[in-house]
C-alpha positions in Angstrom: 21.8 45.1 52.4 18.4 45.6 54.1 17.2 44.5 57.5 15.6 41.2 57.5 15.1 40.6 61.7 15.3 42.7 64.0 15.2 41.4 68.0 15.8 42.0 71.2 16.1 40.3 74.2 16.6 40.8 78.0 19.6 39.2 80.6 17.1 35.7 80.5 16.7 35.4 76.9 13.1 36.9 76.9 11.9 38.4 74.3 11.8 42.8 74.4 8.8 43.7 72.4 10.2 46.3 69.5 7.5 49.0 68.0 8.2 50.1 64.6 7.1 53.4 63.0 8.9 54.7 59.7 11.6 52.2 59.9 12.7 53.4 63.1 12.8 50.4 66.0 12.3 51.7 69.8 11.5 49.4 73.1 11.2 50.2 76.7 14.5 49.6 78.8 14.1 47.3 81.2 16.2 47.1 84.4 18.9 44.7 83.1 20.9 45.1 80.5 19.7 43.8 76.6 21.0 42.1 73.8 19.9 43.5 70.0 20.5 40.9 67.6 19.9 42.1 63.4 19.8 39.5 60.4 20.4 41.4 57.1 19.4 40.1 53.7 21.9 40.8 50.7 20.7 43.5 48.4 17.0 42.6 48.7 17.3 39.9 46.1 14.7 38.0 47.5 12.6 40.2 48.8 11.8 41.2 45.1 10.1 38.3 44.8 9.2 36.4 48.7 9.2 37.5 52.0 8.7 34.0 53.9 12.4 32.7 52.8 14.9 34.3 54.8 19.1 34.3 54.2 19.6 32.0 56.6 17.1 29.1 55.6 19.2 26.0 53.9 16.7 26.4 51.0 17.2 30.2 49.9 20.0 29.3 46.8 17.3 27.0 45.5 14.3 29.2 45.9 16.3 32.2 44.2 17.2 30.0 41.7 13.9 28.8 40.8 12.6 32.7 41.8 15.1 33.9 38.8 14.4 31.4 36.3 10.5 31.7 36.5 10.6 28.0 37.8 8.3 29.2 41.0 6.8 32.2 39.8 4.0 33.4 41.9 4.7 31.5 44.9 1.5 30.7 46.7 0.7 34.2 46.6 0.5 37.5 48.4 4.9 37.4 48.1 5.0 34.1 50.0 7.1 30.9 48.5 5.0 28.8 51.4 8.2 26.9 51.8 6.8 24.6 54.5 3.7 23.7 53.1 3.6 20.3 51.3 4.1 19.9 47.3 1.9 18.9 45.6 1.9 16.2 42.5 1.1 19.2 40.5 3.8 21.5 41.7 6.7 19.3 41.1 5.3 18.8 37.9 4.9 22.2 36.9 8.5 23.1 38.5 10.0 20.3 36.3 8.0 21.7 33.4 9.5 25.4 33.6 12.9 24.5 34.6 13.1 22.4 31.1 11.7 25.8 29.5 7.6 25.7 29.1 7.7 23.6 26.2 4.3 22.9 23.8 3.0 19.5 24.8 1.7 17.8 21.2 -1.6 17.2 23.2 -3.0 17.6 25.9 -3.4 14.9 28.8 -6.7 12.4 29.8 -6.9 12.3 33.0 -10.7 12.9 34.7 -9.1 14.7 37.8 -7.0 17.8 35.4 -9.1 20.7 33.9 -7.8 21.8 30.8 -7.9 24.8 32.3 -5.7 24.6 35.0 -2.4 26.0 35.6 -1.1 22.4 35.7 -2.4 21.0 32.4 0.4 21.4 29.9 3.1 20.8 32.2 0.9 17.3 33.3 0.6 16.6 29.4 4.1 17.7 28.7 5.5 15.4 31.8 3.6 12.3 30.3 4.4 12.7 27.3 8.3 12.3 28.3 7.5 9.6 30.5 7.8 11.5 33.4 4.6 10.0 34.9 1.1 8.0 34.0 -0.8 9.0 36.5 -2.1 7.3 40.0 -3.9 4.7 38.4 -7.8 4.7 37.1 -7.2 7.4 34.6 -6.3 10.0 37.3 -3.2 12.4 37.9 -4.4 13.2 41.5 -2.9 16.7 41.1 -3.5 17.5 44.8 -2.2 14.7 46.5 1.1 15.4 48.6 4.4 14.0 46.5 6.9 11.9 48.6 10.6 11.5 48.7 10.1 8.3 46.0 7.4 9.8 43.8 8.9 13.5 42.9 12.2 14.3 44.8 14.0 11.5 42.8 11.6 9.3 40.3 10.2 12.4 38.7 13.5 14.1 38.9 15.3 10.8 37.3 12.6 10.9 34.9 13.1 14.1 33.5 16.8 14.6 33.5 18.5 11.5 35.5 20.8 9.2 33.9 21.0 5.6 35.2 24.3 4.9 37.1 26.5 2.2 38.1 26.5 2.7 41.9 23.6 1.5 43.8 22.3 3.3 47.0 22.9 2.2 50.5 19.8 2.9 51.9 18.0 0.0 54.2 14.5 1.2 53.4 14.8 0.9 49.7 15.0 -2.4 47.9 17.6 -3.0 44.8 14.3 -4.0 43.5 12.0 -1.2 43.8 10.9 0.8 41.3 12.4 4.1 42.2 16.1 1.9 43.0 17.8 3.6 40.1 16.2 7.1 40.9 17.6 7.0 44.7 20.6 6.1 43.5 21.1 9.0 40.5 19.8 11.3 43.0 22.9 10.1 45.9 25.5 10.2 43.2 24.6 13.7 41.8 24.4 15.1 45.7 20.4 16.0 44.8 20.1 13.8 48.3 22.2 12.3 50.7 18.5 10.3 52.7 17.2 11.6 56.1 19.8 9.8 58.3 20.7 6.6 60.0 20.9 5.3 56.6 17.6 5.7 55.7 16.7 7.7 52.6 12.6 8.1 53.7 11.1 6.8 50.6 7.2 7.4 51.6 8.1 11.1 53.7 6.3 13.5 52.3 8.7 16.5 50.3 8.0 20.6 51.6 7.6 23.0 48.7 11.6 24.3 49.7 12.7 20.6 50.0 11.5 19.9 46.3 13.0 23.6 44.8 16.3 22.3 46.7 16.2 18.5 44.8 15.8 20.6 41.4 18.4 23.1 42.1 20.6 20.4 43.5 19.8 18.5 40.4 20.3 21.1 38.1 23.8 22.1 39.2 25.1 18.7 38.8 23.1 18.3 35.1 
């Protein structure tokens, strides 16, 4: 184990501030007693690879998954994951694209708004070419744009490993008719999502990077 947070904190819940030097924590006393309160992270398995997802976050299975199996290599650099900071339409796409292995697209995509030379381009060309997605219209990808619930936490998903199901989702903000119906209700039966409450699922919410890594892991355990 290694020590992940370290705090202390006096009779009224403030806050004692802790100096560090060679791993060793001191503080000044103060005249009531104190409460010390230490998080430890098992065998600094994360920590080999981020240093923003902590042991206690809901998304730190998923994020070690995708940490171990190359599917979020990098991170958003400097050893963060950036786990609150939005997804992009690129991301998900590239996630999907490891997690199936990296494969050789046959060519590569159209679209004005993707370099060739981007990190994003084969896994945009591979995702098309398996129907995964055509784009935003007007022969763009719009690889920056922020993915929602509907685009990548279920119709991409769906798309790249779903299988249509019998049961339909309950869900009073998405239509039996709508094109990401089938998606929502894959996603519900496989536990990749179970909505955002009050019988809503949150179709046009936009996903986190950790809420995406959770959908695939989630998705992936129940392939």
């Amino acid at each position: 184990y290694t020590l992940e947070t370290l705090t202390v904190t006096d009779k009224n819940g403030k806050e004692v501030k802790l100096t560090e030097k060679n791993g060793k924590y001191a503080f000044t006393m103060p005249a009531s007693k104190v409460t010390v309160t230490a998080t430890f992270m098992d065998d600094n398995t994360m920590l080999n690879f981020f240093v923003d997802v902590k042991a206690s976050d809901y998304y730190y299975d998923a994020v070690l998954w995708a940490a171990q199996n190359g599917i979020t290599s990098g991170g958003i650099g400097n050893g963060l994951f950036g786990p609150n900071q939005p997804c992009t339409r690129a991301q998900i796409v590239t996630f999907l694209w490891r997690a199936a292995g990296s494969p050789e697209p046959k060519s590569m995509s159209s679209f004005s708004d993707v370099s060739a030379d981007s990190y994003y381009a084969k896994a945009v060309a591979w995702a098309v070419e398996n129907g995964i997605t055509t784009g935003t219209g007007d022969g763009k990808f719009s690889p920056d744009a922020t993915c929602t619930r509907e685009q990548a936490s279920v119709t991409f998903l769906f798309r790249a490993i779903g299988k249509l199901v019998d049961s339909k989702a309950e869900f009073s903000d998405v239509l039996t008719d709508s094109y990401y119906a089938n998606a929502v209700a894959w996603a519900v039966e496989n536990g990749v999502t179970n909505g955002i409450g009050d019988g809503l699922f949150g179709p046009d919410n936009s996903c986190t990077r950790a809420q995406i890594v959770t959908f695939l892991f989630r998705a992936y355990q129940g392939k």
